[in-house]
C-alpha positions as CSV (number, residue, x, y, z in Angstrom):
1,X,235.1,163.7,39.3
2,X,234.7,163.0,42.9
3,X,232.5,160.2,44.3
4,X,230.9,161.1,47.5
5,X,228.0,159.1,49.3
6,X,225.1,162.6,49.8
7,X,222.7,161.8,52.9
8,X,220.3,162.8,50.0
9,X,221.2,161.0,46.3
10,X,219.3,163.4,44.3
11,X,218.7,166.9,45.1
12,X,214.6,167.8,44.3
13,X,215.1,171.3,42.4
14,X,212.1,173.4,43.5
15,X,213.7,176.6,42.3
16,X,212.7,178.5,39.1
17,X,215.2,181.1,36.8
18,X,212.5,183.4,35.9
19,X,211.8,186.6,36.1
20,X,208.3,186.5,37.7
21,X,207.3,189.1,39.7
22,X,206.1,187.9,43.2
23,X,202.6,188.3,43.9
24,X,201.1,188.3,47.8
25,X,198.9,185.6,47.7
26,X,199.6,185.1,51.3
27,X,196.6,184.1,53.6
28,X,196.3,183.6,57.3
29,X,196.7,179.9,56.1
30,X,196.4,176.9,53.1
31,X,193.4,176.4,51.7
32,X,193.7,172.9,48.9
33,X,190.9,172.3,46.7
34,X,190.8,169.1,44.2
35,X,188.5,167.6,42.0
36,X,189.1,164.4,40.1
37,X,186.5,162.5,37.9
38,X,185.7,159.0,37.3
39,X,187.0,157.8,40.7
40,X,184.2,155.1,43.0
41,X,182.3,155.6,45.8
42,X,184.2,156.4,49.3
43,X,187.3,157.6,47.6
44,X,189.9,159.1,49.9
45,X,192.2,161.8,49.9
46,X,195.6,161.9,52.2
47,X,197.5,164.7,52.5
48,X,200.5,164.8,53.9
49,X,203.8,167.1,55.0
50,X,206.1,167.7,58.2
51,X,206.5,170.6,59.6
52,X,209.6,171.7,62.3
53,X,210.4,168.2,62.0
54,X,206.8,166.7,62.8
55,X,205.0,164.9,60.1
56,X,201.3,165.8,60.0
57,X,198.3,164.0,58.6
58,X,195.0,165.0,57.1
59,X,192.7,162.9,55.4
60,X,189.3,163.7,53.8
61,X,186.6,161.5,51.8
62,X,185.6,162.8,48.0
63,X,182.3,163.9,47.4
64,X,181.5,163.8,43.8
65,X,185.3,163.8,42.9
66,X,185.9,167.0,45.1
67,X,188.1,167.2,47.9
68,X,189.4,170.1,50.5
69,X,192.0,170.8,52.9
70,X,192.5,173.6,55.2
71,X,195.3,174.5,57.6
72,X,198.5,176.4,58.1
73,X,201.7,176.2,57.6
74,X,205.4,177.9,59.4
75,X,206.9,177.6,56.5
76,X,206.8,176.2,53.1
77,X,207.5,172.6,53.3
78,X,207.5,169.1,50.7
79,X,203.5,167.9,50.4
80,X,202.0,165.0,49.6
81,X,198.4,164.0,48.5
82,X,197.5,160.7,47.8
83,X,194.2,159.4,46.5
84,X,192.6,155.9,47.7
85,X,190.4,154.8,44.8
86,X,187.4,152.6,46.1
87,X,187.4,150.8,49.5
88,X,190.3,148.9,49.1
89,X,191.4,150.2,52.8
90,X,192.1,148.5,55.6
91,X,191.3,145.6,54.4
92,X,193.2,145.6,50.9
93,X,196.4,147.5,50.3
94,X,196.1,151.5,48.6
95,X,195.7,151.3,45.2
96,X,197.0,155.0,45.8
97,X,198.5,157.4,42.9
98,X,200.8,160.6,44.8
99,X,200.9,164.1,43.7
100,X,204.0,166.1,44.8
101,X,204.1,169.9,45.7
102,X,205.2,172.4,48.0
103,X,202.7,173.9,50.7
104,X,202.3,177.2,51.8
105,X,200.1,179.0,53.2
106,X,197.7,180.2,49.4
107,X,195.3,179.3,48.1
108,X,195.8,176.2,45.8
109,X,193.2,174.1,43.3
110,X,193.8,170.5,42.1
111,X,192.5,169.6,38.8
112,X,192.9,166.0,37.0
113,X,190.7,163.8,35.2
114,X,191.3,160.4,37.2
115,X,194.5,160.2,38.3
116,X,196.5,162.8,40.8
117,X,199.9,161.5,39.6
118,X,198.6,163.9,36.3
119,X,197.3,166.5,38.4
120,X,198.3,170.0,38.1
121,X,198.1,172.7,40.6
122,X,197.2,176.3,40.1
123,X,197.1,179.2,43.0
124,X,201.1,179.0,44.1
125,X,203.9,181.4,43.0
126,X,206.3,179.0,44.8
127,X,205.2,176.0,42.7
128,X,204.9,177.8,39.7
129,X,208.5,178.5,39.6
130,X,209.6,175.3,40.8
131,X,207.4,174.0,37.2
132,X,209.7,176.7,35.0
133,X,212.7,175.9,36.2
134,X,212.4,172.2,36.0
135,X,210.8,172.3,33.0
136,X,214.3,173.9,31.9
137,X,216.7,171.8,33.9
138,X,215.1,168.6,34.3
139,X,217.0,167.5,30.5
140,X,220.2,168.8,31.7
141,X,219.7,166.4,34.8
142,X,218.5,163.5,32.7
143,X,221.9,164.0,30.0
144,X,224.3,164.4,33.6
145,X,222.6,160.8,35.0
146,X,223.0,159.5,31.1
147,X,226.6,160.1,30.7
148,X,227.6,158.7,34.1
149,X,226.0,156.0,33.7
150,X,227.4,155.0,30.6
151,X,231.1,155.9,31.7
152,X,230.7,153.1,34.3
153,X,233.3,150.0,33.6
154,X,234.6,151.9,30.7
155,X,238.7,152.3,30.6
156,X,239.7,156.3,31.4
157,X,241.2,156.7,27.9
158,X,240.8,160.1,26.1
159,X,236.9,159.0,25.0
160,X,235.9,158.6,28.8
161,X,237.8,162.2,29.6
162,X,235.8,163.8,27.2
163,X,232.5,162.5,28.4
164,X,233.5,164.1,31.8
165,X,234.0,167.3,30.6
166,X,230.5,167.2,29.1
167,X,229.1,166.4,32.6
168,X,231.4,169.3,33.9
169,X,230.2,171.5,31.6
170,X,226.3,170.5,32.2
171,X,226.6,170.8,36.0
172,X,228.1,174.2,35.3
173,X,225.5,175.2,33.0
174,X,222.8,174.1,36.1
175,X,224.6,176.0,38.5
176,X,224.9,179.2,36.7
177,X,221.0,178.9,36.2
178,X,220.7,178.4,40.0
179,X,222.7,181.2,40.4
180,X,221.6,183.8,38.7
181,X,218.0,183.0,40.3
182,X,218.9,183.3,43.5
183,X,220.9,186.6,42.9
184,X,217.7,187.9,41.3
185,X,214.9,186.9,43.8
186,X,216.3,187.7,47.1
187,X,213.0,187.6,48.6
188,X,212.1,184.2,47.7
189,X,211.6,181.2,49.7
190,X,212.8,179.1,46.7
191,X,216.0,181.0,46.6
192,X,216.9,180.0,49.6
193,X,216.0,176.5,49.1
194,X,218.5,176.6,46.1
195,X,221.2,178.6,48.1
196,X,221.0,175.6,49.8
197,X,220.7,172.7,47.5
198,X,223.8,174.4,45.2
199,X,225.9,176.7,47.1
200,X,226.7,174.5,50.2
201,X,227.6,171.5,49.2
202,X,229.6,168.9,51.4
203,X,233.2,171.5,51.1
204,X,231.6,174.7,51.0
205,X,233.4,177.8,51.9
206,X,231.5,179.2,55.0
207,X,233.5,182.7,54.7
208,X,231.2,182.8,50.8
209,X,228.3,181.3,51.9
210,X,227.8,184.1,55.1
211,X,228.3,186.8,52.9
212,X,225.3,185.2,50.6
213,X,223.3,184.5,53.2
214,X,223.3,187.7,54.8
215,X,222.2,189.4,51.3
216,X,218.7,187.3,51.8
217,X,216.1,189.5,53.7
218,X,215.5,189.8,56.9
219,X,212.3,187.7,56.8
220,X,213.4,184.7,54.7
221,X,216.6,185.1,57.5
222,X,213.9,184.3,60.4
223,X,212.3,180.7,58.9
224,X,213.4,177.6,60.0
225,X,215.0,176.6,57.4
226,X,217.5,179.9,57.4
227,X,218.6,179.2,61.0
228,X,219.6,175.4,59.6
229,X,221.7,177.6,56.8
230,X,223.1,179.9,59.6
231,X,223.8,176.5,62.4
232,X,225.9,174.9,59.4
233,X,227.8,177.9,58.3
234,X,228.8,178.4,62.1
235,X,230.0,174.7,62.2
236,X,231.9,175.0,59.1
237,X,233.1,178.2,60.4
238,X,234.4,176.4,63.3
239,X,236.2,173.3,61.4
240,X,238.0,175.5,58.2
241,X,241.7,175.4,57.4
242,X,243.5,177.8,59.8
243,X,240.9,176.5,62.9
244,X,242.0,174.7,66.1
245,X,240.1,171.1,65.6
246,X,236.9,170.1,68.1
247,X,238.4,167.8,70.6
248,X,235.8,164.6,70.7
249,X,236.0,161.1,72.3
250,X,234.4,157.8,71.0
251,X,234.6,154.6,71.5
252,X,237.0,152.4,69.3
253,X,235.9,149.4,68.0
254,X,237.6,147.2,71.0
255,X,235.2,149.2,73.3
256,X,238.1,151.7,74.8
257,X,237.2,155.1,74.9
258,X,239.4,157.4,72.7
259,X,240.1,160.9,72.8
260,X,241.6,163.3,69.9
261,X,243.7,165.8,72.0
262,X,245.7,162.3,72.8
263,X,247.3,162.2,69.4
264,X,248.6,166.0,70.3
265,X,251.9,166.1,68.8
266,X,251.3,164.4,66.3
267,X,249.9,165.1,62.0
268,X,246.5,163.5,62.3
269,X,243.9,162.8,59.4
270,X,240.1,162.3,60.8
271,X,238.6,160.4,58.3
272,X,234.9,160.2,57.8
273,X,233.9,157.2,56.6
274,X,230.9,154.3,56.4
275,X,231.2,150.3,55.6
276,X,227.7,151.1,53.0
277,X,229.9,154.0,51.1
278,X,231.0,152.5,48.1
279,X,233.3,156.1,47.5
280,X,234.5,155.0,50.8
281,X,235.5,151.7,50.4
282,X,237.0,152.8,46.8
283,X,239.1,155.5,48.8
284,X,240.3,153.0,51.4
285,X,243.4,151.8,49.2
286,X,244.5,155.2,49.0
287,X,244.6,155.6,52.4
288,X,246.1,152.6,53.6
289,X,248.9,153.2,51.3
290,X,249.5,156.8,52.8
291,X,249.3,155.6,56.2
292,X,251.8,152.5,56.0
293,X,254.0,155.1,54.2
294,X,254.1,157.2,56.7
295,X,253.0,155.8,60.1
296,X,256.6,155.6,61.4
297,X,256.5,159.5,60.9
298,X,254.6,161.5,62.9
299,X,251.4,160.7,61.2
300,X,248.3,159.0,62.8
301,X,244.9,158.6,61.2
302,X,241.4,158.2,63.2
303,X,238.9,156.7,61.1
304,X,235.2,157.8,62.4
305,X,232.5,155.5,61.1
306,X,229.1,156.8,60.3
307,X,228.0,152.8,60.6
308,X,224.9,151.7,62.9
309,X,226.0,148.0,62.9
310,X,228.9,146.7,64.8
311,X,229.4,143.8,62.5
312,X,229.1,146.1,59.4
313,X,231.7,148.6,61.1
314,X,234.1,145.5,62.1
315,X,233.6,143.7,58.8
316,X,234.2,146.3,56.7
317,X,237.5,147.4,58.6
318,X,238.9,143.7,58.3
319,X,238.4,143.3,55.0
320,X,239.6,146.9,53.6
321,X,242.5,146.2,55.9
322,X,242.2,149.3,58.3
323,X,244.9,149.0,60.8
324,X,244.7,152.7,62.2
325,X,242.4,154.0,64.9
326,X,238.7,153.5,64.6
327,X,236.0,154.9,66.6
328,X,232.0,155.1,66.2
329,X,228.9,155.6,68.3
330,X,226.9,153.3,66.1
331,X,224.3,156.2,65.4
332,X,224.7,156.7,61.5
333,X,224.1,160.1,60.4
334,X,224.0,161.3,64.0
335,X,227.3,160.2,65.0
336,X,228.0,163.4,67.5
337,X,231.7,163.7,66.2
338,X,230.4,164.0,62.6
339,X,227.7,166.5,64.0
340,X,230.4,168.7,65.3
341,X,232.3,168.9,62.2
342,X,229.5,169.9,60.1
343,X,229.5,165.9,58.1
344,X,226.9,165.4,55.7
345,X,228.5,163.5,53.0
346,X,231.3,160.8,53.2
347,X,233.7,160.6,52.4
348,X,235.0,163.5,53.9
349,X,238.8,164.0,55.7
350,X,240.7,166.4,57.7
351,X,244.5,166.6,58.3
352,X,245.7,168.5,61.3
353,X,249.3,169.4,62.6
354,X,250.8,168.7,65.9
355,X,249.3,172.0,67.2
356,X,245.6,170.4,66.2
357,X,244.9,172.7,63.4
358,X,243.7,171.2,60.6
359,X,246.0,172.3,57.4
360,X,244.2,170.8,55.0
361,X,240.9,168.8,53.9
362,X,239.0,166.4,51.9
363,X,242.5,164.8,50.2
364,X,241.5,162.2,47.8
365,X,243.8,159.8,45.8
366,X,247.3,160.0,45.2
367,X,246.4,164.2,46.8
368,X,247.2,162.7,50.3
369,X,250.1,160.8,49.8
370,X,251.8,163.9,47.8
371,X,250.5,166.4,51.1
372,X,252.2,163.9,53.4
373,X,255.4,163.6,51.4
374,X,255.5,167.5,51.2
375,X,255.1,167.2,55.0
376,X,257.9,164.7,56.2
377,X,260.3,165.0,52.8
């Protein structure tokens, strides 16, 4: 299996396998209606979503349980409504319950006894089949999360191998699910939310993943959330095996700038990396071993640190014993080199020849050291 730190930990499936037909239940915007019973006096409703990257707020008083948004949305988008019981705000924290859904613009109705967290929603072909499908897949989740927890601290004899061919198997058995849904519902919004979600993972082949995305229609092609798809399949375009690398400069951690195209001549491995990634820091053996095995050979490594802490960053590199090049701009997720290579998960690598083209990527374990020794043996 392969350990890698994900920007997001868990994926939230909103993606269904059926076979519904889609119905237009489009409107010129969102209508949200709720009733709840049994709440006090000068209840409140919050609702909540962001929208091209803006989080917007709405809040509303109930009136004999019953509450009502209206507005309208770009796009489909995560929601929010929460439900204040009493008036236990400002002055006393929320003694607030949350009911998750996606927003569009339909219209929806809101229906629970006393409690949203037990609410369910009726009106919206998009939450609908988010419902089915994780109705179906939600076990299969729960049995992967299960197994790998119990197969921590436990010694990799023949009983641990087994267990990891179970959770194999189950992640195959989600993503054939997945997949057949989104070759069945082209015209989907939730299709393209699970293109997303399964078919471009952290070392996805952006040559595959065009040829998919250009089968969705031309009006899912045109939300926001398709031109993200289309921005990171150009970027990974851009950094495959067989491309010239993205020449970049950063500052090392003595504060002198560093640029890439300086190491030209020479087999290079940009290694993304952070001091919180535990994958990271497990890796960091590995790669020390490779480097002082071969750093009298051609070979250089540049470690780029997804960190925002100096002290993190410099701890981190004296205790793992780091003794290559290391560069960061301190800005986490944002750092602009791991922006330009398309980085959304560490730990990721890339190992370029003397020309600057990368050969090969994302070498884990003993996979480096044996590339390398092909390389200078």
């Amino acid at each position: 299996m392969k350990n890698s730190c994900f920007l997001i930990t868990a994926i939230v499936l909103l993606i269904s396998c059926t076979d519904k037909k889609q119905t237009d239940n489009k409107i010129e915007g969102f209508v949200i209606q709720g009733s709840l019973n049994n709440l006090p006096e000068a209840s409140m409703a919050l609702l909540t979503y962001t929208q091209n990257e803006i989080e917007h707020k709405d809040s509303v008083q109930l009136k004999d349980g019953a509450f009502t948004f209206k507005g309208k949305v770009d796009a489909p988008a995560q929601a929010y409504i929460s439900i204040r019981h009493g008036e236990t705000f400002p002055e006393k924290s929320w003694e607030r319950d949350t009911f998750g859904f996606l927003i569009e613009n339909a219209e929806m109705q809101i229906v629970s006894k006393d409690s949203i967290r037990r609410a369910s929603l009726t009106g919206s072909l998009l939450n609908a089949e988010s419902d089915t499908l994780n109705s179906a897949i939600n076990p299969l989740r729960r049995k992967i999360q299960e197994l790998s927890m119990a197969l921590q601290g436990k010694p990799q004899d023949s009983a641990y191998m087994a267990t990891v061919d179970t959770i194999n198997a189950t992640a195959a058995t989600v993503q054939a699910i997945v997949r057949e849904f989104i070759e069945n519902h082209r015209n989907s919004y939730i299709a393209l939310q699970a293109f997303t979600n399964y078919e471009m993972g952290y070392d996805f082949d952006p040559i595959v993943a065009e040829k998919e995305y250009n089968l969705f229609s031309d009006e899912l092609r045109n939300t926001p959330l398709a031109k993200k798809i289309s921005n990171r399949i150009a970027v990974a375009k851009k950094t495959a095996i067989g491309q010239k690398t993205i020449d970049f400069t950063q500052e090392r951690l003595s504060g002198e700038a560093f640029t890439l195209s300086s190491l030209e001549g020479k087999y290079v491995l940009i290694d993304f990396w952070a001091s919180w990634c535990v994958p990271c820091r497990q890796e960091n053996p590995h790669v020390v071993k490779a480097y002082m095995q071969f750093k009298d050979k051609n070979f250089e490594i540049v470690g780029v640190s997804l960190d925002e802490k100096r002290k993190n960053w410099e701890n981190a590199i004296e205790k793992d014993g780091l003794p290559w090049i290391n560069v960061s701009d301190l800005k986490g997720w944002k750092n602009e080199v791991a922006q330009q290579y398309g980085v959304t998960a560490v730990p990721q690598n890339l190992l370029i020849d003397p020309e600057g083209v990368i050969i090969a990527k994302n070498l884990r374990g003993e996979a480096l050291t044996e590339r390398l020794s092909e390389i200078f043996n």
